[in-house]
C-alpha positions in Angstrom: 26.8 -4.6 -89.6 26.0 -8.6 -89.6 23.7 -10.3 -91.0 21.6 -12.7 -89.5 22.7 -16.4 -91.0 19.2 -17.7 -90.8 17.7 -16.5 -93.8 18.6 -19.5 -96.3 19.8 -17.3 -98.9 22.5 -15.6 -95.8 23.8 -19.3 -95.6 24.0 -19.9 -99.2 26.3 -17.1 -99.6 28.5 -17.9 -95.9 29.0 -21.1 -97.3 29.6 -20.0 -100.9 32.2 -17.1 -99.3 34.0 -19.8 -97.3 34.6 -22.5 -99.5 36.2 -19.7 -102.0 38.5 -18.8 -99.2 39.3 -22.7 -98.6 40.2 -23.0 -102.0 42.2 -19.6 -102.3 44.1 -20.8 -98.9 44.8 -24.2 -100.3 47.1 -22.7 -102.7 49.3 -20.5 -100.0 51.0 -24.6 -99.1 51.8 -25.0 -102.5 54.0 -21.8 -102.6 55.6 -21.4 -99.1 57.1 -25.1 -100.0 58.6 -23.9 -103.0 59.6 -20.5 -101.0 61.1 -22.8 -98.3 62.8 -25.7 -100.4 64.3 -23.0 -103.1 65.5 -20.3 -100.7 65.6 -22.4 -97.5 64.3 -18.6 -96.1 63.4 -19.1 -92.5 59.9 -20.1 -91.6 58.8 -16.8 -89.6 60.6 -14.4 -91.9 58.3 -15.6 -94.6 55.9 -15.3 -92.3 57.0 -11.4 -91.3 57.5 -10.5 -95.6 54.3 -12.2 -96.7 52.0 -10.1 -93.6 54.5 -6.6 -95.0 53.3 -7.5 -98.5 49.3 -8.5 -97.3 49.2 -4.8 -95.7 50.9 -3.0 -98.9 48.3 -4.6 -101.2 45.6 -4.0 -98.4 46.7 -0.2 -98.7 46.8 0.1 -102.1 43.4 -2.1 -103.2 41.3 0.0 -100.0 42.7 3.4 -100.9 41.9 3.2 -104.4 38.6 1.4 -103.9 37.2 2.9 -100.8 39.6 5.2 -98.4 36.9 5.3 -95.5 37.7 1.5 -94.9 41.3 2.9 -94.1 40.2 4.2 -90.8 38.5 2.7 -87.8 37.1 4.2 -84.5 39.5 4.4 -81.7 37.3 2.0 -79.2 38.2 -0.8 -81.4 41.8 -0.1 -81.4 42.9 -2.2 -78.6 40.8 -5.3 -79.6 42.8 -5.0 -83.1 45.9 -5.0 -81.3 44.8 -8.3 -79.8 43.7 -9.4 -82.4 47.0 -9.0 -84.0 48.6 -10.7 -81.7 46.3 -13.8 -82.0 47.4 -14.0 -85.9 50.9 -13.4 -85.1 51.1 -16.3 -82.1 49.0 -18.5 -84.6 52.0 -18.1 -87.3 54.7 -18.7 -85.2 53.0 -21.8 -83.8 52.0 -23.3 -87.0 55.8 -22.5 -88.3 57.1 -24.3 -85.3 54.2 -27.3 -85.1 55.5 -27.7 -88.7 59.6 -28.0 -87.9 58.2 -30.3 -84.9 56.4 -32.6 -86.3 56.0 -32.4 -89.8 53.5 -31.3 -92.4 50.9 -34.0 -92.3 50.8 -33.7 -88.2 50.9 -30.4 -87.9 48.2 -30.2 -90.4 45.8 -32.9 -88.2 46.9 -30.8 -84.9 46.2 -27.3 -86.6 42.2 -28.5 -88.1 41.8 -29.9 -84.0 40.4 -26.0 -84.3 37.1 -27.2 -85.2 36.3 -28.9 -82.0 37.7 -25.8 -80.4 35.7 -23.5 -82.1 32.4 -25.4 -82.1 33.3 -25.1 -78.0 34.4 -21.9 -77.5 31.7 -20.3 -79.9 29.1 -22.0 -77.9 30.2 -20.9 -74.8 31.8 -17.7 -75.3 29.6 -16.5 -78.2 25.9 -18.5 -77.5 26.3 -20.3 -81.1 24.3 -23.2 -81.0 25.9 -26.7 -80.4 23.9 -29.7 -81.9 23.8 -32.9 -82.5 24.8 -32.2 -86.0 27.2 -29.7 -85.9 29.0 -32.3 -83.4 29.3 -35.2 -86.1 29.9 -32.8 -89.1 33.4 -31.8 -87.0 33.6 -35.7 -86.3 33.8 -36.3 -90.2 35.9 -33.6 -91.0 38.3 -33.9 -88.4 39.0 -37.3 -89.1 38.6 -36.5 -93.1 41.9 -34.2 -92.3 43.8 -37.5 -90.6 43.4 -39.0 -94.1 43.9 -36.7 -96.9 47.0 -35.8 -94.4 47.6 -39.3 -94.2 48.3 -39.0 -90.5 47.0 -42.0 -90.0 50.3 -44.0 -90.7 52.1 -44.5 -87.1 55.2 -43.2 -88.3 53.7 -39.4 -88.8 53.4 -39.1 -85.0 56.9 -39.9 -84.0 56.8 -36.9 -82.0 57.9 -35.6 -78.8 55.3 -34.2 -76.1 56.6 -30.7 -76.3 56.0 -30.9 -80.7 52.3 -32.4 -79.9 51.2 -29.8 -77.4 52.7 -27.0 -79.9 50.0 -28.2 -82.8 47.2 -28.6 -80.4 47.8 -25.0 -79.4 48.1 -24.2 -83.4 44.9 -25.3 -83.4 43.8 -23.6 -80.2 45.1 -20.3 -82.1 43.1 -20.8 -85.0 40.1 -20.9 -83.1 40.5 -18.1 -81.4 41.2 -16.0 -84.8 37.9 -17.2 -86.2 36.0 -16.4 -82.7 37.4 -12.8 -82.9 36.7 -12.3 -86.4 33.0 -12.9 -85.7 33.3 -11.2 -82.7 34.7 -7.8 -84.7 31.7 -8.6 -87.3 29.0 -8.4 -84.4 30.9 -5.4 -83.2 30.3 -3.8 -86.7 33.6 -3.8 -88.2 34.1 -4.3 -92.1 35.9 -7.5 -93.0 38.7 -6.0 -94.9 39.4 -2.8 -92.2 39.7 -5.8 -89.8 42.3 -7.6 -92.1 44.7 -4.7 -92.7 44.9 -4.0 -89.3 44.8 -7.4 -88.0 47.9 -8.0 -90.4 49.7 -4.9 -89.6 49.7 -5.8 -86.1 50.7 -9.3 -86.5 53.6 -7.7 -88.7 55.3 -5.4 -86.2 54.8 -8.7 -83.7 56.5 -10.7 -85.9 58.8 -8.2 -86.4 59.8 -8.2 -82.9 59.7 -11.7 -82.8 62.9 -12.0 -85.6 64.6 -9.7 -83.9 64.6 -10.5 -80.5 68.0 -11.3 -79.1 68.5 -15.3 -78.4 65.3 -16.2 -79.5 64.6 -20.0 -79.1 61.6 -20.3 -81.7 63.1 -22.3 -85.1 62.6 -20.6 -88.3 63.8 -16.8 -86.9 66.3 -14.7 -88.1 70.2 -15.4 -86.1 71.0 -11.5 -87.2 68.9 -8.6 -87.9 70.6 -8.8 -91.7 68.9 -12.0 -91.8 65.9 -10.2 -93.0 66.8 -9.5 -96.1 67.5 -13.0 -96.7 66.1 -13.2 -100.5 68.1 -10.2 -101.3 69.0 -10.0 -104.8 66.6 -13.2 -105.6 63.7 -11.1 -108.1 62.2 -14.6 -108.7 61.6 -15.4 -104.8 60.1 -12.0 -103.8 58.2 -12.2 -106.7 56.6 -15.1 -105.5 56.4 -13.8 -101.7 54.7 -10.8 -103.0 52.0 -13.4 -105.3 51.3 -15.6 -102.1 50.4 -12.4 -100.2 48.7 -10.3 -102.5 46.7 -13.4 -104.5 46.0 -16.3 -102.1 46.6 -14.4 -98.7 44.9 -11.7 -99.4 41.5 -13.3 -100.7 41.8 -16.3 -98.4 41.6 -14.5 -95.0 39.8 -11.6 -96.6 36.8 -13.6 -97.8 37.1 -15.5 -94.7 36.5 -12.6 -93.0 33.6 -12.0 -95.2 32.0 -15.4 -94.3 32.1 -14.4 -90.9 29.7 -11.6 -91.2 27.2 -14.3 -92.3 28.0 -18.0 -90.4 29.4 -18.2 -86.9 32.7 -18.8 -86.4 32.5 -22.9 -85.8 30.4 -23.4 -89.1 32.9 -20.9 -90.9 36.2 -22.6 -89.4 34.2 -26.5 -90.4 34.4 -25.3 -94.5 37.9 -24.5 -94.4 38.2 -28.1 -93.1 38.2 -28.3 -97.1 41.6 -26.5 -97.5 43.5 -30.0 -97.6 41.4 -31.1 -99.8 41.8 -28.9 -102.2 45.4 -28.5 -101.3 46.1 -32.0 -102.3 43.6 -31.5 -105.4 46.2 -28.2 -106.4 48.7 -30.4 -105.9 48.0 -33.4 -107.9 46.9 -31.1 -111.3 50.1 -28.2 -110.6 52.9 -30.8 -108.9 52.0 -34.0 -110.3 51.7 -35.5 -106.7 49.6 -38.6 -106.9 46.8 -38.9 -104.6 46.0 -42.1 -102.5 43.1 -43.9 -102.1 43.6 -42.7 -98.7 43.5 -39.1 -99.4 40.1 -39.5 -102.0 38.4 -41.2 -99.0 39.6 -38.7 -96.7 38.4 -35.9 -99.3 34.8 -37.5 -99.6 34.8 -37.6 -95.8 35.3 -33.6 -95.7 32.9 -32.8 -97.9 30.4 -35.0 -96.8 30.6 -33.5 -93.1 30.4 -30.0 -94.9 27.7 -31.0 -97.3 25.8 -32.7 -94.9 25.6 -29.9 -91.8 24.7 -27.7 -95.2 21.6 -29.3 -95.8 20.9 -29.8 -92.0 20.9 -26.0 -91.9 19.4 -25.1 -94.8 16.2 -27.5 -93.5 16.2 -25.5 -90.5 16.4 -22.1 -91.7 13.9 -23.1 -94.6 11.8 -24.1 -91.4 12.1 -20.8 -89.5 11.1 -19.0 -92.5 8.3 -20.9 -93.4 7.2 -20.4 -89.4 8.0 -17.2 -89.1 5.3 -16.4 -92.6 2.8 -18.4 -91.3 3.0 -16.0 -88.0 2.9 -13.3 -90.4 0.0 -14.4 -92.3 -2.1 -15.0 -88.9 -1.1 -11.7 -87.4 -2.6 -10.2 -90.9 -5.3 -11.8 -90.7 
């Protein structure tokens, strides 16, 4: 069932929901670099363990807590399955935006989702597009450009094809937030969506390692190739951390969020993930931030902070409307 966002205290807790998952996403970077620099495991075989390890915990945390979650009604099947396949494409395009053009591109190319979002959502779903909504993705997007520090000329030595592979990162990305508020309106629960979701994207990725000659970068050369931590305890114990912890409660309460914001103002908070990213960074890896990145942090959460309050006015003004009708029908 979803609840309607324009109650204030609905938004307080979208907006609370998201900005948890921003900060539990902002973590998943810091470990799939240390995955990728100490294993050198392939990008989409991470990818292919880490969705294996999201479904186990999935399994174990909803059958303990609450079986019925487990199982879904068979109209919804095929949109899962979809659905699915929109994670999967998003993963292997991210992976290969990322081999393309490097991190701090591929990050700028990947948060292009906002504009996407705020585009599709109002024509595909009726979410409202306004003025503000418009400038809030203005001051994140370009927030992103700095805390990435995309802005130096050298970041975008990139060929056409690595460019049009971000944008359509990005293009992914939006359509995984449109159809998780799309499952929400259809009355799906944000964690049965996830588990399935994930187990889909699993057996496409899956297929996508194994498939003879394939061109992506970061797949497997051999079936064998799977198994390419083997005897490594200390990697998969990692692998099975990012996809239990951060994974897990990233997407998951992202999901959640859904149920409450539409998809554009839920895929504008994560806008914060760099943010925090470079934040984890600074206190965990000792990375120093630039003056470029603090600006480009107080630019993201002044975009966020600022569409906040423009909603909150608006909803505080509905409800105040809405009582005064009340009060005149009474009396």
């Amino acid at each position: 069932m979803t609840t309607s966002p324009s109650h204030p205290s609905h938004l307080t807790q979208g907006y609370t929901v998201a900005v948890i998952s921003a900060v539990f996403l902002s973590t998943t970077a810091i470990f799939i670099r240390y995955l990728t620099q100490t294993y050198q495991i392939p990008s989409l075989v991470l990818a292919f363990w880490r969705d294996v390890f999201v479904v186990l915990t999935l399994l174990i945390g909803l059958g303990w807590y609450n079986p019925r979650l487990l199982r879904i009604n068979q109209k919804h099947l095929g949109y899962l399955v979809g659905y699915g396949f929109v994670l999967a494409i998003f993963n292997a395009m991210w992976t290969l935006s990322v081999a393309l053009n490097g991190a701090a591109v591929a990050t700028v190319l990947a948060y292009c989702s906002t504009a996407f979002t705020a585009l599709l959502g109002w024509w595909l779903l009726k979410e409202r597009l306004n003025w503000a909504k418009l400038l809030a993705v203005i001051l994140c997007l370009g927030g992103c450009v700095l805390v990435s520090e995309a802005i130096d000329p050298a970041a975008w030595r990139a060929n056409l094809v690595g460019i049009l592979t971000g944008v359509l990162s990005g293009l992914c990305y939006a359509i995984y937030s449109l159809m998780g508020r799309s499952a929400s309106q259809r009355g799906l629960n944000p964690w049965t969506t996830l588990i399935y979701t994930f187990g889909f994207a699993t057996v496409f990725l899956l297929a996508g390692n194994l498939f003879p000659g394939n061109p992506i970068a970061g797949v497997t050369a051999r079936p064998g190739d799977l198994l390419w931590l083997g005897d490594a305890l200390a990697g998969w114990g990692v692998l099975i951390f990012l996809a239990a912890g951060p994974t897990v409660l990233g997407f998951g309460l992202y999901n959640v969020s859904l149920s409450y914001l539409p998809s554009s103002v839920a895929n504008l908070i994560v806008t914060l993930e760099p943010v925090f990213t470079a934040i984890t960074a600074y206190f965990l890896l000792g990375e120093r931030l630039t003056w470029m990145q603090i600006v480009g942090s107080l630019v993201v959460l002044t975009g966020v902070v600022f569409f906040r309050l423009y909603e909150g006015r608006l909803a505080s003004l509905s409800a105040r409307s809405q009582a005064e009708i009340g009060a005149a029908s009474a009396g």
